[in-house]
N, CA, C and O atoms as a Maestro MAE file, in Angstrom:
{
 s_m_m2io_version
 :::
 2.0.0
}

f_m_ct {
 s_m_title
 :::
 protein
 m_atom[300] {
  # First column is atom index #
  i_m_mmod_type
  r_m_x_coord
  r_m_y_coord
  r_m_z_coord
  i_m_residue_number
  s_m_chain_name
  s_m_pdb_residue_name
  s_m_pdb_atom_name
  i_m_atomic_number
  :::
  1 25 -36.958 -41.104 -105.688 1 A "UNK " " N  " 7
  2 3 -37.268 -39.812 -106.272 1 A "UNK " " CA " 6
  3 2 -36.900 -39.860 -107.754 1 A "UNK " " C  " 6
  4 15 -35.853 -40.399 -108.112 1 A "UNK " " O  " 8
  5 25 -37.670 -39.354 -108.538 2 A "UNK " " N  " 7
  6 3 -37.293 -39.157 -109.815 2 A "UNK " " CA " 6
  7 2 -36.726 -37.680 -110.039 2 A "UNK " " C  " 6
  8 15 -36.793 -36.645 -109.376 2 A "UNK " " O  " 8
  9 25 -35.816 -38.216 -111.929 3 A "UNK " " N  " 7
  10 3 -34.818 -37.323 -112.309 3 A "UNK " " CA " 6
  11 2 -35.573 -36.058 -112.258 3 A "UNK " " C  " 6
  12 15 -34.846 -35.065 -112.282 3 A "UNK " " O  " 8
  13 25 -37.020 -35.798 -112.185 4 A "UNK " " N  " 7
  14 3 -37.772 -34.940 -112.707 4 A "UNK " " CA " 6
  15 2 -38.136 -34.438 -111.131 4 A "UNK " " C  " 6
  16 15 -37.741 -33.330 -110.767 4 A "UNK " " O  " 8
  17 25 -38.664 -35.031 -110.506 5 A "UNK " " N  " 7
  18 3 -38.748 -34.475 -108.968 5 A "UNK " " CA " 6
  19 2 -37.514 -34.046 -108.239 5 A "UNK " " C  " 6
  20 15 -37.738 -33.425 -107.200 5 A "UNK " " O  " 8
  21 25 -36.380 -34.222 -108.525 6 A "UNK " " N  " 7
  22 3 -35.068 -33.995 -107.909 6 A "UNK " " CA " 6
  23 2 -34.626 -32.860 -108.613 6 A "UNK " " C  " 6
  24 15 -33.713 -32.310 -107.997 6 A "UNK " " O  " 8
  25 25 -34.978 -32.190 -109.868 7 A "UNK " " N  " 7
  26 3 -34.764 -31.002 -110.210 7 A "UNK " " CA " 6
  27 2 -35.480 -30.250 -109.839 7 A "UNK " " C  " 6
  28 15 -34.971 -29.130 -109.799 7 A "UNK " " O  " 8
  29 25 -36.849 -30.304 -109.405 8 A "UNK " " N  " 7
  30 3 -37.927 -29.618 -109.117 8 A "UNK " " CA " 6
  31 2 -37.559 -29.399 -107.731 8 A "UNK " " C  " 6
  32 15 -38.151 -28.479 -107.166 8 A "UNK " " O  " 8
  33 25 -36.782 -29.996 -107.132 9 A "UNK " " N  " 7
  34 3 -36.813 -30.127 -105.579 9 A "UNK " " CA " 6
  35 2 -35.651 -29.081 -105.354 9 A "UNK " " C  " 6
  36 15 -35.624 -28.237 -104.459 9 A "UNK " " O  " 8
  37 25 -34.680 -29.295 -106.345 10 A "UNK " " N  " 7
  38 3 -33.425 -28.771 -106.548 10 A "UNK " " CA " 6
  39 2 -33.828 -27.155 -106.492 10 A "UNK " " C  " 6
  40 15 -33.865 -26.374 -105.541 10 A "UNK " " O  " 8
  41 25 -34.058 -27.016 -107.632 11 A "UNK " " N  " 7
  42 3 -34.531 -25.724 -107.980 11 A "UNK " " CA " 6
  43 2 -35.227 -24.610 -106.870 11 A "UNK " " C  " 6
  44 15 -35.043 -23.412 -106.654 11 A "UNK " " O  " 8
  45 25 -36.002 -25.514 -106.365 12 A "UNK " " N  " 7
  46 3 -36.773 -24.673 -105.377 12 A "UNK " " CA " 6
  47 2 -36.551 -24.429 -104.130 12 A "UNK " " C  " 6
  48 15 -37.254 -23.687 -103.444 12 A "UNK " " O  " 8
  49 25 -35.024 -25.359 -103.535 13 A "UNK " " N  " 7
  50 3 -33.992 -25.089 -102.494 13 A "UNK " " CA " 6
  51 2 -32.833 -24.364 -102.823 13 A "UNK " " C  " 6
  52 15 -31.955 -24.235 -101.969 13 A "UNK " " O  " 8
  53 25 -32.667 -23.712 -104.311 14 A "UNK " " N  " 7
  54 3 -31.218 -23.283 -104.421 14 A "UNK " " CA " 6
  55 2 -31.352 -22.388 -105.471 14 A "UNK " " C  " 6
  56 15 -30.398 -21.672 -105.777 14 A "UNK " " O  " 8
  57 25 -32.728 -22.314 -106.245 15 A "UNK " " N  " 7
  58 3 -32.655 -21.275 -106.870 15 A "UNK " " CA " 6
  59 2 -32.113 -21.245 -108.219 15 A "UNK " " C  " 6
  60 15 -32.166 -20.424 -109.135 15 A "UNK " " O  " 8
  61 25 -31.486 -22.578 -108.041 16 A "UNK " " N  " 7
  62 3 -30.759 -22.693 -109.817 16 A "UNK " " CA " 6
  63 2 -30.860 -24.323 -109.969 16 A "UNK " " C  " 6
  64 15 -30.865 -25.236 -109.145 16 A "UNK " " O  " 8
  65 25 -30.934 -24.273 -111.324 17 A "UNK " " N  " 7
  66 3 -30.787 -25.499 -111.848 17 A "UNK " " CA " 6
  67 2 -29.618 -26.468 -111.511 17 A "UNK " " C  " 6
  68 15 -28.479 -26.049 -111.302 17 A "UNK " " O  " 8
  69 25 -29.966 -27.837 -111.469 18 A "UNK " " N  " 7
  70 3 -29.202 -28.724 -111.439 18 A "UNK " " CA " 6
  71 2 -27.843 -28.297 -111.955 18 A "UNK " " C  " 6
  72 15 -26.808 -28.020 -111.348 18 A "UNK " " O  " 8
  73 25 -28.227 -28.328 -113.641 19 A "UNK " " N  " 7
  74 3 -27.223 -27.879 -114.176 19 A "UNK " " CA " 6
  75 2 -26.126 -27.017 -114.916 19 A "UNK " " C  " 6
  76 15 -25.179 -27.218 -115.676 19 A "UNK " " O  " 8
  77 25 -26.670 -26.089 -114.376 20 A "UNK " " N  " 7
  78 3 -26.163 -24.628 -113.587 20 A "UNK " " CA " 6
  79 2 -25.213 -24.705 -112.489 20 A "UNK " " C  " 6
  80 15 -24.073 -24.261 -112.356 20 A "UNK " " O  " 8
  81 25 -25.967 -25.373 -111.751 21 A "UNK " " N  " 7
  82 3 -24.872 -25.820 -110.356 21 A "UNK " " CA " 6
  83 2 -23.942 -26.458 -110.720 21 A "UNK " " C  " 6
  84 15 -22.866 -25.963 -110.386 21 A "UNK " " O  " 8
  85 25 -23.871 -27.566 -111.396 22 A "UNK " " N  " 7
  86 3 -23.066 -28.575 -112.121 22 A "UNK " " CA " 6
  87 2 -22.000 -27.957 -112.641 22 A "UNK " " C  " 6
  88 15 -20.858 -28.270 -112.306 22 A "UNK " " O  " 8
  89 25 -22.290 -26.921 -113.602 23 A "UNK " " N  " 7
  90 3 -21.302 -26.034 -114.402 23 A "UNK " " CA " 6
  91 2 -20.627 -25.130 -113.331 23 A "UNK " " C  " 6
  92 15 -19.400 -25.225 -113.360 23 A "UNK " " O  " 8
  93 25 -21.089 -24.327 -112.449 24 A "UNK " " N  " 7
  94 3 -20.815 -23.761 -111.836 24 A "UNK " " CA " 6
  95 2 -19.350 -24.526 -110.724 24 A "UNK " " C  " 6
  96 15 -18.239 -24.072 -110.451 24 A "UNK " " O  " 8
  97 25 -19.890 -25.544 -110.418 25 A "UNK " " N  " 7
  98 3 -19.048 -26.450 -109.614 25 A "UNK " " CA " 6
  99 2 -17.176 -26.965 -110.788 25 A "UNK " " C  " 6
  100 15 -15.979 -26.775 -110.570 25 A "UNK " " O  " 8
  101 25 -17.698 -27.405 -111.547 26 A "UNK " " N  " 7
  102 3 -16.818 -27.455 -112.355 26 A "UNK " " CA " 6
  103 2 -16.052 -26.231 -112.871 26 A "UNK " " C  " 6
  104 15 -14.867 -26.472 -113.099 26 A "UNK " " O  " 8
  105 25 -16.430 -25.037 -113.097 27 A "UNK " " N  " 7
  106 3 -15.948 -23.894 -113.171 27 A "UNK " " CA " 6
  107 2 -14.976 -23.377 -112.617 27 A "UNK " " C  " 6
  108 15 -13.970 -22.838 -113.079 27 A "UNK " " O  " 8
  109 25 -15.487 -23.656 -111.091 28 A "UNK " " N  " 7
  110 3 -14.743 -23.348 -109.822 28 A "UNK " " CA " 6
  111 2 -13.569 -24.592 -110.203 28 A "UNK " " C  " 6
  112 15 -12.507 -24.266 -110.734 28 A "UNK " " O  " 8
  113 25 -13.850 -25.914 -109.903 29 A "UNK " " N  " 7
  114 3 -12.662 -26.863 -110.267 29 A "UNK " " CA " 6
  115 2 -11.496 -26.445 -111.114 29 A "UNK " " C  " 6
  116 15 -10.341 -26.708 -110.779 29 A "UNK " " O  " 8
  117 25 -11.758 -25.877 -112.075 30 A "UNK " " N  " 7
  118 3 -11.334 -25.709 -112.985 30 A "UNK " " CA " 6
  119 2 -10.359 -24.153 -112.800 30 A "UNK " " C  " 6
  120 15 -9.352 -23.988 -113.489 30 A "UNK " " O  " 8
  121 25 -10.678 -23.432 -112.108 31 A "UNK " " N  " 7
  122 3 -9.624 -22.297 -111.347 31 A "UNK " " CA " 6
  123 2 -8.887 -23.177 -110.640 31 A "UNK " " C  " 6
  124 15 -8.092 -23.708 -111.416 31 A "UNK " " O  " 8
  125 25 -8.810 -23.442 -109.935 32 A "UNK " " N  " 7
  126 3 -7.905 -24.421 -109.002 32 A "UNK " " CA " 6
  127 2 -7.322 -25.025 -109.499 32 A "UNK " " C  " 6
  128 15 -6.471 -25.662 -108.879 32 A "UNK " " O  " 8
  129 25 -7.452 -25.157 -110.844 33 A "UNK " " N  " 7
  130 3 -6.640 -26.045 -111.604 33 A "UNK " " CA " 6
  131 2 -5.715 -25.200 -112.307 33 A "UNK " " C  " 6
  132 15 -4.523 -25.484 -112.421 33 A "UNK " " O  " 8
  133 25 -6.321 -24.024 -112.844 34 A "UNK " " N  " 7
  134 3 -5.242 -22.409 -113.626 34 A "UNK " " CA " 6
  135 2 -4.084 -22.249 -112.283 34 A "UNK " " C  " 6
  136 15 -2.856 -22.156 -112.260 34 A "UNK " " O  " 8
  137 25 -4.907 -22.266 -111.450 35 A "UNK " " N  " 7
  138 3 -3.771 -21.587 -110.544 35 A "UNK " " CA " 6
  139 2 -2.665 -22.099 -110.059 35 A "UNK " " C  " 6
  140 15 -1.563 -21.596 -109.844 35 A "UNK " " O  " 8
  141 25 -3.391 -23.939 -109.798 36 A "UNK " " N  " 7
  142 3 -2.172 -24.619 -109.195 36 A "UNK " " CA " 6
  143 2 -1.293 -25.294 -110.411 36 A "UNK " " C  " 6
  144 15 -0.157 -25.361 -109.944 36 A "UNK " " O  " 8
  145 25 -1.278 -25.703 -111.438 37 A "UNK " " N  " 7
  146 3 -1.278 -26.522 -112.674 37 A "UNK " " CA " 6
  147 2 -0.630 -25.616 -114.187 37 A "UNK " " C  " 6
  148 15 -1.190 -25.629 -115.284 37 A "UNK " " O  " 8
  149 25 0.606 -24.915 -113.869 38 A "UNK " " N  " 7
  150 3 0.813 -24.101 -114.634 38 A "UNK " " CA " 6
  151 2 1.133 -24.874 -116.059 38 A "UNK " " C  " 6
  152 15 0.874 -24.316 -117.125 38 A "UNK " " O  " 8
  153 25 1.530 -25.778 -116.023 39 A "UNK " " N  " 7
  154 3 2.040 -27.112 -117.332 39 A "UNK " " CA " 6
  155 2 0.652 -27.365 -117.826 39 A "UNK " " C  " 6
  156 15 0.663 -26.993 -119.000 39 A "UNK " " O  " 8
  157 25 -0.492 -27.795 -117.532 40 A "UNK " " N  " 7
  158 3 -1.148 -28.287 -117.998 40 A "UNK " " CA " 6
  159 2 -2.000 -26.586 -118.996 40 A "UNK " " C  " 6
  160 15 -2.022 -25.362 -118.866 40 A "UNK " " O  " 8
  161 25 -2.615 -27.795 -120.040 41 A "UNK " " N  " 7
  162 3 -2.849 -26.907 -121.216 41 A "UNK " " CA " 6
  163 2 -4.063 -26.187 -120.893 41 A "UNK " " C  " 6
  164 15 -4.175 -26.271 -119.670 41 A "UNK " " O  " 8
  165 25 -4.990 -25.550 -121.351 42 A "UNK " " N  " 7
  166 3 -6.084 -25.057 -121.133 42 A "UNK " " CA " 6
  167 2 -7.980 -26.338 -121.564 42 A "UNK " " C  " 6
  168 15 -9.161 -26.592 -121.322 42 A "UNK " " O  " 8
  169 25 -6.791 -26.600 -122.293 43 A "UNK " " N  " 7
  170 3 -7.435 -28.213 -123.157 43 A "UNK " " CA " 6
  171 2 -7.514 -29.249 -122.007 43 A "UNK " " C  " 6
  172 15 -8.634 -29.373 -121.511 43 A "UNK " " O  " 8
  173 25 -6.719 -29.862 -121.599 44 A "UNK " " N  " 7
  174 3 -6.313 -30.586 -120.532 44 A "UNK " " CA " 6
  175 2 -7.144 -30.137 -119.363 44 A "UNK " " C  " 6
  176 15 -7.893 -30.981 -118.871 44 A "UNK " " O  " 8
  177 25 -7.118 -28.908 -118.838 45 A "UNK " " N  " 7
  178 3 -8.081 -28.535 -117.506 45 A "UNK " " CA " 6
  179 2 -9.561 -28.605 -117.716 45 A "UNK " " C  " 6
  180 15 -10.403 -28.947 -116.886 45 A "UNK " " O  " 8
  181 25 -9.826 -28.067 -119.480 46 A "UNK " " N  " 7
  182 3 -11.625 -27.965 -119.567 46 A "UNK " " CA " 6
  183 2 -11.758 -30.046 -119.338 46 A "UNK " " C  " 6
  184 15 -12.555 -30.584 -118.569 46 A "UNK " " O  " 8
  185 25 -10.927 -30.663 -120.081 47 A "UNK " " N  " 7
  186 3 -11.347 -32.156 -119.598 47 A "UNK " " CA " 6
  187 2 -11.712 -32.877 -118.433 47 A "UNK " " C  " 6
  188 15 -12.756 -33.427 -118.082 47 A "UNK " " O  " 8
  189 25 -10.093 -32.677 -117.693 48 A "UNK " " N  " 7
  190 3 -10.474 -32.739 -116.465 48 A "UNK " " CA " 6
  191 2 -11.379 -32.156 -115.422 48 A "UNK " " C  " 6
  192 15 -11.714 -32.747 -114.396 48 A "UNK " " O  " 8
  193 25 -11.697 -31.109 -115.722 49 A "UNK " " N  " 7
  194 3 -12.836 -30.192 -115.201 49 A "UNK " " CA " 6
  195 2 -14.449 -31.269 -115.629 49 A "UNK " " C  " 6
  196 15 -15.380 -31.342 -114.828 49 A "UNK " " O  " 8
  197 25 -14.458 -31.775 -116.587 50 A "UNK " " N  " 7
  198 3 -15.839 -32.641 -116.863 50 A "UNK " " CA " 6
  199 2 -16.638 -31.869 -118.028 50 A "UNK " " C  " 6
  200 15 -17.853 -32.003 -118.173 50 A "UNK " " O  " 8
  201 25 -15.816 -31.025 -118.867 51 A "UNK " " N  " 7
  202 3 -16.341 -30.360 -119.904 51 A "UNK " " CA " 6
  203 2 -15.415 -31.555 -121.517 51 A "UNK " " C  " 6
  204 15 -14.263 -31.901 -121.776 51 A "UNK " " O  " 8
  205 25 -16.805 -31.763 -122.163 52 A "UNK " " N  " 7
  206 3 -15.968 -32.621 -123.152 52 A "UNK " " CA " 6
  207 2 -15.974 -31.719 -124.878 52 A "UNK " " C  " 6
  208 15 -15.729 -32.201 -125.984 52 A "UNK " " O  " 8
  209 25 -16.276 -30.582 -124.578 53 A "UNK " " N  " 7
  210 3 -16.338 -29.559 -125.648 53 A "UNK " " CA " 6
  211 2 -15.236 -28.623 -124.675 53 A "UNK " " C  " 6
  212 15 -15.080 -28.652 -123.454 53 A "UNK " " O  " 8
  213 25 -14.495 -27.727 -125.803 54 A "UNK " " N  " 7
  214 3 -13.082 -26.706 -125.254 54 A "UNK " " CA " 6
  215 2 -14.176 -26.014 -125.174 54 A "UNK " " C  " 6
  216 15 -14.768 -25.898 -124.101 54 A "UNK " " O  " 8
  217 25 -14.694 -25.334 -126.543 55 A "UNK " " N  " 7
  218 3 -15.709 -23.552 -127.078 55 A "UNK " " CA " 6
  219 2 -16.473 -23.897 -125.866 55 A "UNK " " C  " 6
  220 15 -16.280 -23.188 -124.878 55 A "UNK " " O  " 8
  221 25 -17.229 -24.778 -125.790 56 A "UNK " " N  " 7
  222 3 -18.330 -24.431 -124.486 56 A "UNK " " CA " 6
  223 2 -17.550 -24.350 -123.288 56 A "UNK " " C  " 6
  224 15 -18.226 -23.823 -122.405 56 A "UNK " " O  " 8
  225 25 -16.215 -24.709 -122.838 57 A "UNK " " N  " 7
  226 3 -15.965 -24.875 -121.481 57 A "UNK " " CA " 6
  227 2 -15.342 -23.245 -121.698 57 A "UNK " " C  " 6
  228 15 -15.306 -22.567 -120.672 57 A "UNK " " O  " 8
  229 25 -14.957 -22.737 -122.717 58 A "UNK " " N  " 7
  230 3 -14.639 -21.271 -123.069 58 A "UNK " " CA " 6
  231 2 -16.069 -20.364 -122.526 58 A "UNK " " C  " 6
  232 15 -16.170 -19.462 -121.694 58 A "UNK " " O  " 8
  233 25 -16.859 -20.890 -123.199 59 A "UNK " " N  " 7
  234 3 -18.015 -19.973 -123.216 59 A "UNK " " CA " 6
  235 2 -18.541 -20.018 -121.436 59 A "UNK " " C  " 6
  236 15 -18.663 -19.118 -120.605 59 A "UNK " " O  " 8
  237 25 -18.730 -21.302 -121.379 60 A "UNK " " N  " 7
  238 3 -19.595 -20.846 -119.733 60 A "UNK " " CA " 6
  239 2 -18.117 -19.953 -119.012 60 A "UNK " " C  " 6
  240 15 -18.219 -18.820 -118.540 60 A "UNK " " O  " 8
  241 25 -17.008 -20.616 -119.054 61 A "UNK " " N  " 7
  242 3 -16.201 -19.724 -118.068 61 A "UNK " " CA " 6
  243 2 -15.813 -18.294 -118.173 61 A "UNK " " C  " 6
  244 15 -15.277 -17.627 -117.288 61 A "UNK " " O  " 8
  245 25 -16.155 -17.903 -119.376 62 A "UNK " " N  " 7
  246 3 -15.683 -16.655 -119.659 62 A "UNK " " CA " 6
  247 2 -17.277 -15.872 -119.052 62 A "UNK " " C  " 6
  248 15 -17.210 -14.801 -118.448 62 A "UNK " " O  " 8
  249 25 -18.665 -16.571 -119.310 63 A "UNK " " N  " 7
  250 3 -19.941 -16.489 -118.769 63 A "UNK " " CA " 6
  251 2 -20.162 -16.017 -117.400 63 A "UNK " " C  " 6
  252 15 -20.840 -15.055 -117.040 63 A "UNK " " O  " 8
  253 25 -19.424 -16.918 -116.630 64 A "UNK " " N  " 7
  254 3 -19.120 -17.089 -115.059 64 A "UNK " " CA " 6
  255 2 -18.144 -15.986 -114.931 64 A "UNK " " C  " 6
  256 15 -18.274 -15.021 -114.177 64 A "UNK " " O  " 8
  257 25 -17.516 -16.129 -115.439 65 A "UNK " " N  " 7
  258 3 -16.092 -14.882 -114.728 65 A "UNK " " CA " 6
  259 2 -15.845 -13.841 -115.079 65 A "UNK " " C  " 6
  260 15 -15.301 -13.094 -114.265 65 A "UNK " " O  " 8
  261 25 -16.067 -13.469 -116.104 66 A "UNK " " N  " 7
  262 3 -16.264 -12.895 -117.268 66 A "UNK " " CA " 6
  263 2 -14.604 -12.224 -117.765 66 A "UNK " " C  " 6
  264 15 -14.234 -11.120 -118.163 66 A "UNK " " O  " 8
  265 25 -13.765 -13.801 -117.441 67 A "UNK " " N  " 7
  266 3 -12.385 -13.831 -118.555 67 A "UNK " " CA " 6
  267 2 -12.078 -14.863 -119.397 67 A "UNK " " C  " 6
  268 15 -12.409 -16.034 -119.214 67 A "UNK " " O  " 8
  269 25 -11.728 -14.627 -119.909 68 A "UNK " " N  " 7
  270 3 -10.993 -15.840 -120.924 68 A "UNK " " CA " 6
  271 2 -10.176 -17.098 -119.643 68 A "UNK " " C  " 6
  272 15 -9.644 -16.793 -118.575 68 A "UNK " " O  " 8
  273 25 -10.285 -18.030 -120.042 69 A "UNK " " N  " 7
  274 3 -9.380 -18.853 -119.303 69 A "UNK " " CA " 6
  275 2 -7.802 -18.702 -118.896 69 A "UNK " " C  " 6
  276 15 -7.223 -18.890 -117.827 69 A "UNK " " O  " 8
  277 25 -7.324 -18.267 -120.239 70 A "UNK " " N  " 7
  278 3 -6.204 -17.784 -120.375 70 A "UNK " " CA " 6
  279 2 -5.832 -16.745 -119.379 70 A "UNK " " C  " 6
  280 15 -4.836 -16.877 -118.666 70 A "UNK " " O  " 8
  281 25 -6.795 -15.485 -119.308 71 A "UNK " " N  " 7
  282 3 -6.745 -14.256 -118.961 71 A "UNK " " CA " 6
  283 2 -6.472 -14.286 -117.429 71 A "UNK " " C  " 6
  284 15 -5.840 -13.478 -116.748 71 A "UNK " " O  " 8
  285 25 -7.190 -15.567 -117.023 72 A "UNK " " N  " 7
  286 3 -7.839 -15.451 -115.558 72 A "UNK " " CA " 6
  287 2 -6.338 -16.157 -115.018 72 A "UNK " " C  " 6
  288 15 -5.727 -15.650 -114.078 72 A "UNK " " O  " 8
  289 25 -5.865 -17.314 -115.695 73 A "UNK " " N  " 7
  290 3 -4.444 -18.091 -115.581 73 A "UNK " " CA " 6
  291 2 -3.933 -16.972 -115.262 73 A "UNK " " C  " 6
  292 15 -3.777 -16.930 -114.042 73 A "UNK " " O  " 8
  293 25 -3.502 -15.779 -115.923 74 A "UNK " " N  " 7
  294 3 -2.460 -14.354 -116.030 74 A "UNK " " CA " 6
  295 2 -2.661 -13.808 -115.017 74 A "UNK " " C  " 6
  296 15 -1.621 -13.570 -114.403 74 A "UNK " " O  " 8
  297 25 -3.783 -13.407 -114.420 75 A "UNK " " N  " 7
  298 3 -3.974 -12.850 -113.373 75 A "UNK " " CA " 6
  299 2 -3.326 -12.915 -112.565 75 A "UNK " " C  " 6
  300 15 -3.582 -12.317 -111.520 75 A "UNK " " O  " 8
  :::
 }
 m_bond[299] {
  # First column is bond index #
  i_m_from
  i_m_to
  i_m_order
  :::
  1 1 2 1
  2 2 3 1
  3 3 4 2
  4 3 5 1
  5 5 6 1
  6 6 7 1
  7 7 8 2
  8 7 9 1
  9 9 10 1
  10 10 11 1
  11 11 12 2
  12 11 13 1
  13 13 14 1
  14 14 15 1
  15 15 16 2
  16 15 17 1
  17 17 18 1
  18 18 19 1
  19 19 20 2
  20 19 21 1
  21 21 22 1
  22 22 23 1
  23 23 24 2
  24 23 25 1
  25 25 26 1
  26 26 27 1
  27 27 28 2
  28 27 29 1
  29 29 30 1
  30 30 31 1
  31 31 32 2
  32 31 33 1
  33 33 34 1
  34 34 35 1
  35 35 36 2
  36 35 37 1
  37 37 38 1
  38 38 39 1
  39 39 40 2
  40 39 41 1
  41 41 42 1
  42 42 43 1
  43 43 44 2
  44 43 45 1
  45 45 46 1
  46 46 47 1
  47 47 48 2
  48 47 49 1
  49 49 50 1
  50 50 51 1
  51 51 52 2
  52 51 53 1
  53 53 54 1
  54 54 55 1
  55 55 56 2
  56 55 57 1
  57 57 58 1
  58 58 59 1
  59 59 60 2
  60 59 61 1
  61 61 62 1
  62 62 63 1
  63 63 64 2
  64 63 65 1
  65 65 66 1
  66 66 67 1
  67 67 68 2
  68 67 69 1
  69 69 70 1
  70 70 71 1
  71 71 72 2
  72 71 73 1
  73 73 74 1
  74 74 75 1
  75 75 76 2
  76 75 77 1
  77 77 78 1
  78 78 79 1
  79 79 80 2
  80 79 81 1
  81 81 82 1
  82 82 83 1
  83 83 84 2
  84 83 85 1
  85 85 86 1
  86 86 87 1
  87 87 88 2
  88 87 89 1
  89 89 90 1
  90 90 91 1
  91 91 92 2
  92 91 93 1
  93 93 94 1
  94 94 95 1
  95 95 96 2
  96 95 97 1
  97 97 98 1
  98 98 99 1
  99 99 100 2
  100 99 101 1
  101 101 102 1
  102 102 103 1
  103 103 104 2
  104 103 105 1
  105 105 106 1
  106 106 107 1
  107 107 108 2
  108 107 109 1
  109 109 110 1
  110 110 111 1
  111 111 112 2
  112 111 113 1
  113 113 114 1
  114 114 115 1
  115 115 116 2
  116 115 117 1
  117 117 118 1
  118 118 119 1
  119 119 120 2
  120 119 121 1
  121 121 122 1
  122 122 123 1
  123 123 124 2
  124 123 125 1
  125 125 126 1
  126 126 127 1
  127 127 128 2
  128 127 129 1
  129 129 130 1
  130 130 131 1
  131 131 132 2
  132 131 133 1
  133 133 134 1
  134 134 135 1
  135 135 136 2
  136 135 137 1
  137 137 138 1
  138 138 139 1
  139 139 140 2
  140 139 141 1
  141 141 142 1
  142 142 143 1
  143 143 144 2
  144 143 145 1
  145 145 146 1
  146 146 147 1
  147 147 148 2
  148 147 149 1
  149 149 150 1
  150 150 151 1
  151 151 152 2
  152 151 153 1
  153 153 154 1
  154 154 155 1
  155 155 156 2
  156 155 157 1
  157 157 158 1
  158 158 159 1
  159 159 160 2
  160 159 161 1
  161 161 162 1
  162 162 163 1
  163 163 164 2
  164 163 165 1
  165 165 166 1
  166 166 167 1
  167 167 168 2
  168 167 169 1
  169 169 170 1
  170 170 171 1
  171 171 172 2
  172 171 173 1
  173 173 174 1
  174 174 175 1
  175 175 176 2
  176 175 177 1
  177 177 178 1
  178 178 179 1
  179 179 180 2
  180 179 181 1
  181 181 182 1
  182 182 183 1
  183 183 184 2
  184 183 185 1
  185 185 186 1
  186 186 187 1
  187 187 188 2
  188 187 189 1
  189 189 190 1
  190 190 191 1
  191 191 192 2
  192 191 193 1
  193 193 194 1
  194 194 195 1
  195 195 196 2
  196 195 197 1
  197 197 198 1
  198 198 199 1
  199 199 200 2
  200 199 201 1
  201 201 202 1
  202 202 203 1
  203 203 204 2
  204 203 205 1
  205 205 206 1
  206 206 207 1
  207 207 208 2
  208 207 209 1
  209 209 210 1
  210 210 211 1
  211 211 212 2
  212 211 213 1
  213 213 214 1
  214 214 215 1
  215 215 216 2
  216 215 217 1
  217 217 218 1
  218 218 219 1
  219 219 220 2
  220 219 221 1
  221 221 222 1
  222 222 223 1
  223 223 224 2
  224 223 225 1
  225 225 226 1
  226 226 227 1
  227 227 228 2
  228 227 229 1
  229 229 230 1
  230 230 231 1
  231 231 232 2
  232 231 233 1
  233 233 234 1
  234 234 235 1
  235 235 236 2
  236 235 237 1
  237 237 238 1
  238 238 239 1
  239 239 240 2
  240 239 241 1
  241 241 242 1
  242 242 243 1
  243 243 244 2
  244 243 245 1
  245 245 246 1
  246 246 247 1
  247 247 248 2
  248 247 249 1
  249 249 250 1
  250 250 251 1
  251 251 252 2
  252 251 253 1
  253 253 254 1
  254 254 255 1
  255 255 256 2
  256 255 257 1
  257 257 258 1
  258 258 259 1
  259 259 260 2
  260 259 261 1
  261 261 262 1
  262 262 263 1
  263 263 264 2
  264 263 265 1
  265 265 266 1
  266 266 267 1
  267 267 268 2
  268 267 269 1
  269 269 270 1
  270 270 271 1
  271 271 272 2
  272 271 273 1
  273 273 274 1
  274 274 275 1
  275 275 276 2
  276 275 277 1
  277 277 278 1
  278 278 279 1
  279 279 280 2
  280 279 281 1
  281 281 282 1
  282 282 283 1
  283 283 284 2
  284 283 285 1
  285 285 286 1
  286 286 287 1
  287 287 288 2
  288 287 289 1
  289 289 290 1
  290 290 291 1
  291 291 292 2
  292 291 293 1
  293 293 294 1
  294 294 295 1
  295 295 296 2
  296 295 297 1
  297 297 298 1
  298 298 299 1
  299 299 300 2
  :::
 }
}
């Protein structure tokens, strides 16, 4: 299957993009990581999460959740 048929295939079983899902999945990772991981930085989790920009791993999560990373840690 190609990269191009496997999004097409994607899409039309789930309603969202590949990578949408992708972000989405990592997003979620990335709570699990606020909650359990109080030492580690906010820097440190967007990495390990699979985000290699902070502002964008800011932007989709605040997108998705609609808090700051920080905010959602506090909770």
């Amino acid at each position: 299957m190609t990269k191009n048929a496997f999004c097409k295939y994607f899409k039309k079983r789930t309603n969202k993009t590949y990578i949408s899902f992708l972000t989405e999945l990592r997003i979620e990772n990335a709570c699990k990581l606020l909650n359990s991981n109080k030492d580690l930085s906010i820097a440190e989790i967007a990495f390990k999460s699979g985000f290699n920009n902070i502002s964008n791993f800011n932007r989709k999560f605040k997108e998705l959740k609609k808090v700051t990373p920080l905010k959602y840690r506090c909770i």
